[in-house]
C-alpha positions in Angstrom: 116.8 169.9 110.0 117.7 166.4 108.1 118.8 163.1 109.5 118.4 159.5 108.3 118.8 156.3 110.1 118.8 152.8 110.1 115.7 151.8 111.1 115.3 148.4 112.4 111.6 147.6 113.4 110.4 145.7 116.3 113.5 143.3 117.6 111.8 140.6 119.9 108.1 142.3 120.7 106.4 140.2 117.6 107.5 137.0 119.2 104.5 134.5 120.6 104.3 134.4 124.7 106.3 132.0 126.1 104.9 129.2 128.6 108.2 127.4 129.7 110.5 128.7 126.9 108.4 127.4 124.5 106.2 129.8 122.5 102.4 129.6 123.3 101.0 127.5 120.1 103.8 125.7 119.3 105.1 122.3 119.8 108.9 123.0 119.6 111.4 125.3 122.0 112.3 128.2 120.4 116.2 129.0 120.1 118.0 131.6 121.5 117.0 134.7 119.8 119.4 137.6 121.0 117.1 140.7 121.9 119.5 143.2 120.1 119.0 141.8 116.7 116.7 144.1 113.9 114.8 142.5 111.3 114.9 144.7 108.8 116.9 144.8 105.2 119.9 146.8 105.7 118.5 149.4 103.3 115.8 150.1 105.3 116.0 153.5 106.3 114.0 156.6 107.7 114.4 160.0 106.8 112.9 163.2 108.4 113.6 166.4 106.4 111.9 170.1 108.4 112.4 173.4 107.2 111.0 176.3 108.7 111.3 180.4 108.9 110.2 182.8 111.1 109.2 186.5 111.7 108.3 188.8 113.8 108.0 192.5 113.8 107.0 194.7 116.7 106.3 198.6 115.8 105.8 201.3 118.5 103.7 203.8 117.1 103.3 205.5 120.1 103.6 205.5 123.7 99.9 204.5 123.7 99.9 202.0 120.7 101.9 199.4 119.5 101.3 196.8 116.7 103.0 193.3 116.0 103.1 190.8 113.0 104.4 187.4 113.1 104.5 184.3 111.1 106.1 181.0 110.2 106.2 179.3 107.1 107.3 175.6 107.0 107.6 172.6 105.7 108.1 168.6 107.1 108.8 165.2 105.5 108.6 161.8 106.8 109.7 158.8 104.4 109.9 155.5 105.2 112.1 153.5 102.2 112.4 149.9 101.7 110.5 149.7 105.3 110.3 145.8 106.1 108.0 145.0 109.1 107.5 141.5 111.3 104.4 140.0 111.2 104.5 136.4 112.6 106.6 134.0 113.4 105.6 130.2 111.9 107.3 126.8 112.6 108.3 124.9 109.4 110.7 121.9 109.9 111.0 122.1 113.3 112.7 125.6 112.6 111.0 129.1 113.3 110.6 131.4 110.3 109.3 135.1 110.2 106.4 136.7 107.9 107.7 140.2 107.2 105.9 142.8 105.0 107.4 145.6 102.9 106.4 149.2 103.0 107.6 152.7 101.0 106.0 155.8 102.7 105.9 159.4 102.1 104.2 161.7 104.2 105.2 165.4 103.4 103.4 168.6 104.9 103.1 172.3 105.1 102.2 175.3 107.2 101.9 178.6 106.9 100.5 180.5 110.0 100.5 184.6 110.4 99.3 187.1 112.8 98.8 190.6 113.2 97.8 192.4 116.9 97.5 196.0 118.3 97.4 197.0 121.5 96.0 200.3 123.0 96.4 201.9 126.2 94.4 204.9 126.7 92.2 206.8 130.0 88.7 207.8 130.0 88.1 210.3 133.0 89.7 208.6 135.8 89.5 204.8 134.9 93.2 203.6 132.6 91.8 201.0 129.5 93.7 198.5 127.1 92.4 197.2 124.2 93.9 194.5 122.4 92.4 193.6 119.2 94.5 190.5 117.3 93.6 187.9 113.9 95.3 185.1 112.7 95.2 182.9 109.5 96.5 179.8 108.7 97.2 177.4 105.9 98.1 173.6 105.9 98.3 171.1 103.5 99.1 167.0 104.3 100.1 164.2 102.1 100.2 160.7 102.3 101.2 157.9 100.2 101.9 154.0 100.9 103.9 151.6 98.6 103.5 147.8 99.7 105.6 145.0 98.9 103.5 142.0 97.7 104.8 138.0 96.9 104.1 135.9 92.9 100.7 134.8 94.5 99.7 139.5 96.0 99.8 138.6 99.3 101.1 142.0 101.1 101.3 140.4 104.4 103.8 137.9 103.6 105.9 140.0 101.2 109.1 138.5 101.4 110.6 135.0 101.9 110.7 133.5 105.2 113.6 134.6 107.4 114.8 132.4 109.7 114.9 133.4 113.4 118.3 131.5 113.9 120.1 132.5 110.5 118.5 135.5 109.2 119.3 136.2 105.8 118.6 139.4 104.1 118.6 141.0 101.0 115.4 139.6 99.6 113.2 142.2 97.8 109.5 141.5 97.1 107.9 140.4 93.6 106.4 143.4 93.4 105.7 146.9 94.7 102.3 149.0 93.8 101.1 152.0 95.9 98.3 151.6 98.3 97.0 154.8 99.5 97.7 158.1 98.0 95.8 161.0 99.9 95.6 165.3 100.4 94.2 166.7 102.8 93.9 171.0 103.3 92.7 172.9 106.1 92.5 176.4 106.6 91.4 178.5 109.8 91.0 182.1 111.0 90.7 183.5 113.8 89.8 187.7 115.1 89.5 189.0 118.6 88.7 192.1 120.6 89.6 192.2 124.3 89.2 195.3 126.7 90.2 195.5 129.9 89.3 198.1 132.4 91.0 199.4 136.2 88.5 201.8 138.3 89.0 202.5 141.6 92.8 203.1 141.7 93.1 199.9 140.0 91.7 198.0 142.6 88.7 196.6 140.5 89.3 195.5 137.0 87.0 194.6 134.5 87.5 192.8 131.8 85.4 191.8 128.6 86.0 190.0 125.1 84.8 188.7 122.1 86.0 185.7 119.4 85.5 184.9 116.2 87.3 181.6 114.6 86.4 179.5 111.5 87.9 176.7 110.6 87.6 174.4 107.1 89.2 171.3 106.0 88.9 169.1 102.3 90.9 166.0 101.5 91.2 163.8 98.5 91.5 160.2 97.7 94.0 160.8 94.5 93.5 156.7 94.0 89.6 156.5 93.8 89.2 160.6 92.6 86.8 160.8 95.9 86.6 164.5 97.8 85.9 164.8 101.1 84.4 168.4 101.8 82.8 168.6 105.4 81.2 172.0 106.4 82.9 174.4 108.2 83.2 175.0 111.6 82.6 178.1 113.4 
């Protein structure tokens, strides 16, 4: 799977209430702003990028016992580039500007996930029994990094030059661009289980009876300040 879009931002929800068409705060109407209009740089785009493959193997071995393995492996990317969001709109001149930031993301992951399962069907005397024993393991592995947009004086908020809610003009790119946040993050689980199920009485009274085992750990890492998070794992 890949597309990439346009991707606009917010169109009118940034804007200030308005009390008698005139924004809450201010001391001047505000002009007709039509509600279909984006406020990003045309550039600004979103891409999603997913790859994945499957499997699945079911093997008889018996009338009485049969065994199945499955799995998936895949992989998923989010990216924001050249990302411009609104941040508030300010009255200079008796016209209304907007503060927009800037913002580069990347936010790739991966999965890998497999299982195997048997299944048993057996009598003793005259009650019928399945067992079903089954495990699963899986891998994953996040990332996440951030680029923001700052102005001459680092001010991230107000990245770019004001645009003007009644003559937008784009094309503007910000003074500078340094990343932010740049983080991993792994988790691994497992899982085991034994179920049996039992039918006396012509079948009319089943019993039934399991037990499960899972364990689950996770780390992550601030690649920016070299700090590892290592909590203990869960069982």
């Amino acid at each position: 799977y890949w597309d990439k879009y346009y991707k606009g931002g917010a169109r009118v929800v940034f804007l200030p209430p308005l009390v008698n068409g005139r924004p809450a705060g201010f001391s001047s109407d505000l002009p007709y702003v039509p509600n279909t209009r984006s406020w990003a740089n045309p550039e600004s785009q979103q891409r999603e990028i997913a790859q994945r493959l499957n499997a699945e193997v079911l093997h008889r071995v018996s009338d009485s016992w049969s065994l199945r393995f499955s799995g998936y492996t895949g992989w998923y990317g989010f990216f924001e580039d050249a990302y411009n969001l609104p941040r508030t709109v300010v009255l200079q001149g008796g016209e209304y500007f907007l503060n927009r930031s800037y913002r580069n993301s990347k936010n790739p992951s991966e999965a890998t996930v497999v299982a195997l399962d048997s299944a048993w069907d057996f009598k003793i005397g005259p009650s019928r029994h399945k067992l079903v024993a089954l495990a699963q393991h899986g891998d994953r592995e996040n990332r996440a990094q951030t680029w923001l947009g700052a102005n001459a004086a680092g001010n991230t908020t107000n990245a770019l030059p004001l645009l003007s809610l009644r003559n937008p003009v784009f094309g503007d790119l910000p003074a500078s661009l340094a990343q932010t946040a740049d983080t991993v993050s792994w988790s691994k689980s497992f899982g085991a289980a034994v179920q049996e199920q039992a039918y006396f009485l012509n079948e009319r009274l089943i019993v039934q009876a399991g037990i499960r085992y899972n364990r689950n750990t996770t780390e992550s890492l601030n690649r920016r300040t070299s700090v590892r998070n290592t909590p203990p794992a869960r069982t």
